[in-house]
N, C-alpha and C positions, 0 to 999 in steps of 0.2 A: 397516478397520484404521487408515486416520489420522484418522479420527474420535477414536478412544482415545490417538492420539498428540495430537495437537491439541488435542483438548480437556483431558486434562492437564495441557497447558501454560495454556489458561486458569485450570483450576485453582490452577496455583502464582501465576497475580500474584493475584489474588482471595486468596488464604493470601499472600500476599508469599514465597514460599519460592524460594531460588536455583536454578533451575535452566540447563545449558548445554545446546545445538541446533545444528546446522549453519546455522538461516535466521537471519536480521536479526530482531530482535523484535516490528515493527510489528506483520503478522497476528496473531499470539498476544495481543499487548494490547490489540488492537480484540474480539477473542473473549471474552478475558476483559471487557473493559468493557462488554460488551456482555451479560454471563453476569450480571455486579454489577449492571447499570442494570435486568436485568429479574428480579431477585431470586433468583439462585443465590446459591447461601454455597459453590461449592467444595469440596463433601463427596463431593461423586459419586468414585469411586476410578479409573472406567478400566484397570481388569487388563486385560479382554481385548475383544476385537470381539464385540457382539452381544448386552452385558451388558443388561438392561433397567435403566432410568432409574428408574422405578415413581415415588416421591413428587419425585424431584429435577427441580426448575422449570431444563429444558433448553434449552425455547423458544425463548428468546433468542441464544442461540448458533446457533441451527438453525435451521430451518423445514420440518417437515415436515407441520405442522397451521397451519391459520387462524388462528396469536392467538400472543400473546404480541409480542413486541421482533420476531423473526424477521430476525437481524442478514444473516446471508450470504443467504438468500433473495433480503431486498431488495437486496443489492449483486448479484445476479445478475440481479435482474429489469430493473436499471439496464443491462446490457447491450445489451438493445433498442434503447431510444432514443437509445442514444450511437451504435449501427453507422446507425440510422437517421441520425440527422445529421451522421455522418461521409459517409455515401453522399451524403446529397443534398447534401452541401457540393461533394464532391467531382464529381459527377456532373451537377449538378443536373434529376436525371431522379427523380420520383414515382415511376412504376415500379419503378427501380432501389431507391430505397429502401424503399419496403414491399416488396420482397421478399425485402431481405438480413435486415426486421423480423422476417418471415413464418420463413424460415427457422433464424432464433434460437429464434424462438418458441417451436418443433415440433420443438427439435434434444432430443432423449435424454439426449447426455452435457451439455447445459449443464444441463438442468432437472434431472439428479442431482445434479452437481457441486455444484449453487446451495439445497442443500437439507438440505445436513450440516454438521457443524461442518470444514470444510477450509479450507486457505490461497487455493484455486483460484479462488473464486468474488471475494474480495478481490484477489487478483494479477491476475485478467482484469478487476476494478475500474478499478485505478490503469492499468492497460497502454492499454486502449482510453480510458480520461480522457486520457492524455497524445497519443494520436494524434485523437482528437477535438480538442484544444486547439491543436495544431499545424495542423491543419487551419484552424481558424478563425482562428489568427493568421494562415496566409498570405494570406485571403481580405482581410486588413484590411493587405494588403501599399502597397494605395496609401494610406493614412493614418497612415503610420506614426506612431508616440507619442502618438497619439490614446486615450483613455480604452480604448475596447474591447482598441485593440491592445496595451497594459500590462497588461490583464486577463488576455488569452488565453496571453502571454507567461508570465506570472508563474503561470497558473494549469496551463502546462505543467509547467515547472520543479516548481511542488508536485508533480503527479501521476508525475514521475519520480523524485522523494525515494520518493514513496509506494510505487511500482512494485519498487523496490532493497530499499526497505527490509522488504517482503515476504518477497520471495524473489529470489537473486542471478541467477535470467531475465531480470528486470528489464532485465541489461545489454543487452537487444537492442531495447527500445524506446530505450534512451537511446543506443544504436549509430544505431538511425532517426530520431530527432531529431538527434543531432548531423550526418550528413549531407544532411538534408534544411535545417540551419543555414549547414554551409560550400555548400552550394549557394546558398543566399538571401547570403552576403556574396561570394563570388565573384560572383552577378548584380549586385549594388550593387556591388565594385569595378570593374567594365567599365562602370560608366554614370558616364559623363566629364560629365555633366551636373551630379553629386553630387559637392560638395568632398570632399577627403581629413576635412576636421573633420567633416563630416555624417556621412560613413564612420565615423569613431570613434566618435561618439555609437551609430551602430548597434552595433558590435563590442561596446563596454561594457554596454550594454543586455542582449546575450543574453546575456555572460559573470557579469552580475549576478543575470538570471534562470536561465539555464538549466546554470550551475556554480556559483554562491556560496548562491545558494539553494536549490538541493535539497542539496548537500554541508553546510547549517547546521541544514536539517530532517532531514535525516538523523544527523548527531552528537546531534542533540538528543532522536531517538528512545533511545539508545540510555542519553544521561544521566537520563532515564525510568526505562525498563529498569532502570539500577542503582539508582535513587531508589527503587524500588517493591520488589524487591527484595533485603530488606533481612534475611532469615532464611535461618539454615543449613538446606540441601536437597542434593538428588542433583546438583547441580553442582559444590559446594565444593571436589573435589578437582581439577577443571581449571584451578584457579588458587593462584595461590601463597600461600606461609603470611599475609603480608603482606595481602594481599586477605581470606582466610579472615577473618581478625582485626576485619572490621568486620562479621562478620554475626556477628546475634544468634539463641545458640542452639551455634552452633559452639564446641569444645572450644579452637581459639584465641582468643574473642572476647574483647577489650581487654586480649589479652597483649600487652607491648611485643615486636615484631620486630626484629633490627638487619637495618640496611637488606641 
């Protein structure tokens, strides 16, 4: 059933046609880019669950056969090795971690999940990328501003832009990163060894990575989203004449509005 929802929504950036959703647009335009890079045109209709595809190059979007792009397959398959090295970071027990690998592996609902065109297989992407990254920045706690530790840092902040802008679940990783943040500045405020100026430099550091920077990748999705598009569709009527007026195709477009 959300396969013909979702994939729809591929369809319209691929046709650029307006359409509105409840989720943040990211998934949908990785689907779609991911439908265009491996040579869909968009034509497929999606009426109902269970239509056959027959000539339409679905591949890419999906993965349910060997070949083609096979976009969310491979963001599922990605799963493994991030629990894997989030375990042994955390643990660091071998055992512990090929078994939480072992366990992904051989789980049911991941290997559906990660095999159709859905948001799922990309939102348990970005969720476990940002708690893998967090994991590895704390481990580089005694080096702080060291090359790694601006990496891990920065490449949290991405994976929680990424996380939101999926789907708005998102807020519960970025609820665990942020607390797992004012825990690491409450420990740096109690170490009287650390100037109050070294303290700042840490404070600005996460607020540049882990609040200005996913709040700039995520506005930036969205000016995407509107850049792309750019023709009248089933969304026109959730926004105002004013709006209507820039999409081509629409019965308003480049009528003057008063404001």
């Amino acid at each position: 059933w959300d396969e013909t929802h979702f994939g729809k929504m591929g369809s319209y950036y691929i046709n650029r046609t307006f359409f509105f959703d409840v989720h943040p647009p990211l998934g949908k335009m990785l689907i779609g880019l991911a439908g265009y890079l491996s040579g869909y045109d968009g034509t497929f209709p999606f009426q109902k669950p269970g239509d056959r595809y027959e000539q339409h190059n679905y591949i890419g979007m999906r993965g349910v056969r060997p070949s083609g792009n096979l976009f969310c397959a491979f963001l599922g398959s990605c799963l493994v090795p991030f629990a894997y090295l989030t375990v042994l970071e955390l643990s660091k027990s071998l055992p512990a971690a090929l078994l939480t690998a072992f366990i992904l592996i051989f789980d049911t609902g991941c290997i559906t999940l990660s095999q159709y065109i859905l948001l799922d297989p990309i939102l348990m992407f970005f969720l476990m990328g940002a708690v893998l990254s967090m994991v590895k920045c704390n481990s580089c706690a005694d080096r702080p501003f060291s090359v790694s530790w601006w990496f891990w840092l920065s490449l949290t902040g991405v994976s929680l832009a990424g996380a939101m802008g999926v789907k708005f679940v998102g807020l519960f990783v970025v609820l665990l990163v942020g607390l797992n943040t004012i825990y690491d500045l409450w420990d740096l405020l109690g170490n009287l060894s650390l100037s109050l100026v070294m303290f700042g430099k840490h404070l600005m550091a996460r607020v540049l990575c882990l609040i200005v920077l996913p709040l700039a990748l995520y506005t930036a999705m969205f000016a995407v989203h509107f850049a792309v598009l750019n023709r009248s569709g089933p969304g026109d009527g959730f926004f105002s004449s004013a709006f209507q007026s820039q999409l081509i195709g629409n019965n308003l477009h480049n009528v003057s509005v008063p404001e």
